[in-house]
N, C-alpha and C positions, 0 to 999 in steps of 0.2 A: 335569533342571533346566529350567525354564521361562523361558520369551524374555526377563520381564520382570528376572531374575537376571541374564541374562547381558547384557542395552543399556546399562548404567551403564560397565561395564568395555570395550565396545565402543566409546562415547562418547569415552570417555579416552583411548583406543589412538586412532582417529581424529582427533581432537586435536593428538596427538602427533605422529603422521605430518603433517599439516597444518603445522605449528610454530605458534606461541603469536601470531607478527601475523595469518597469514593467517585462523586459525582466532577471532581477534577480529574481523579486517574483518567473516567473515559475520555473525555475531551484531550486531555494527551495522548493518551492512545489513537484516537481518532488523527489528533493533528498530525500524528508523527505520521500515521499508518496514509493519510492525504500528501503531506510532504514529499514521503519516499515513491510515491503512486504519481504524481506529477511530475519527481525529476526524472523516473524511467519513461512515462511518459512523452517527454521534452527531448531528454538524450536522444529513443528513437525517432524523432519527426527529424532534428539537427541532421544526426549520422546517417542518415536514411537518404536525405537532403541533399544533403554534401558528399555523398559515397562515389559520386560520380566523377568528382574532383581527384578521388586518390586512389578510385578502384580502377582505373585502370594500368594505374604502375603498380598495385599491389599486386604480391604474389598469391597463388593458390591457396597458400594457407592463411595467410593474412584476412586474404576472402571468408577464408569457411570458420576463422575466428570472429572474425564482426560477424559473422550468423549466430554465430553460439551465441555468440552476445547479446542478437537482437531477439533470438530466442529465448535467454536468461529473461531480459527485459519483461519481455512480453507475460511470460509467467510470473514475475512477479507484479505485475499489473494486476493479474488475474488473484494473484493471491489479497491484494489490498482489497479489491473490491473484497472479497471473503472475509479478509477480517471486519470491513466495514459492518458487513452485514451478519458478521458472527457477536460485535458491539451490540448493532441492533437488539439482535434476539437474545441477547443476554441480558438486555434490560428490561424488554416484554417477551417475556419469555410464557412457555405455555407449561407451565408449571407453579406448585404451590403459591399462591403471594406472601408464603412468609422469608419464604428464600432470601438472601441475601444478594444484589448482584455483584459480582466481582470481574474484573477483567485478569485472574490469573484461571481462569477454566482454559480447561483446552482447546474448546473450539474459539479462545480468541488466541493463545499462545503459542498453537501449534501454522495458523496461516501467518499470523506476522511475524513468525521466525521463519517461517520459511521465505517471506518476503523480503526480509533484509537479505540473508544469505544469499538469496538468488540476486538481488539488489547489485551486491557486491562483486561478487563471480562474475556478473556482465560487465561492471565497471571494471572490473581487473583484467577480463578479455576484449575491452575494448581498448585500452591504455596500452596493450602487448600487439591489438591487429597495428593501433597507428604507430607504436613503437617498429616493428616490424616495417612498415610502410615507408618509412623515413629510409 
């Protein structure tokens, strides 16, 4: 039998074990922590894109505010992946099996709060370079 036969029925069982809220929190956490990870994502390929369109009437600072920006971004990119993979390992984790897993541990709370935060501080330095720019 091949892996790909047997991961659906694994899925389930693990589920199961989990019970039906905990096993919904991760999958929200996940979606949210994908959601937020694709529109910084997006934003930078657009802004990135179309920088050329506005950057060269923008002034100095305007400039070095879309950096921050795209650097906010980018870090919070980095933190989504983390949390991804902080979900991961909080549900095979290398510890006890009687453990319970929980998405309010810190290694998933401490990267997706930092991911929205950064999230937003880009989008608020982005809103102020094209404010500026105008």
């Amino acid at each position: 039998m091949s892996a790909e036969s047997e991961n659906p029925a694994d899925v389930t069982s693990e589920k199961e074990e989990l019970g039906a809220v905990t096993a919904k929190a991760f999958d929200f956490a996940q979606d949210v922590t994908k959601q937020v990870l694709t529109l910084a994502a997006a934003i930078i390929t657009v802004t990135i894109t179309f920088f050329k369109n506005f950057g060269d009437h923008a002034t100095y600072a305007a400039k070095v505010i879309m950096g921050c920006s795209w650097l906010a971004y980018l870090l919070s990119v980095i933190l989504g992946l983390w949390t991804l993979m902080a979900l991961t390992g909080t549900l095979q984790p290398l510890r006890q099996p009687n453990a319970r897993p929980t998405i309010q541990g810190s290694n998933v709370r401490l990267p997706a709060s930092l991911q929205l935060i950064l999230f937003l501080i880009a989008l608020i330095l982005s809103v102020c370079a094209g404010i500026i720019t105008l």
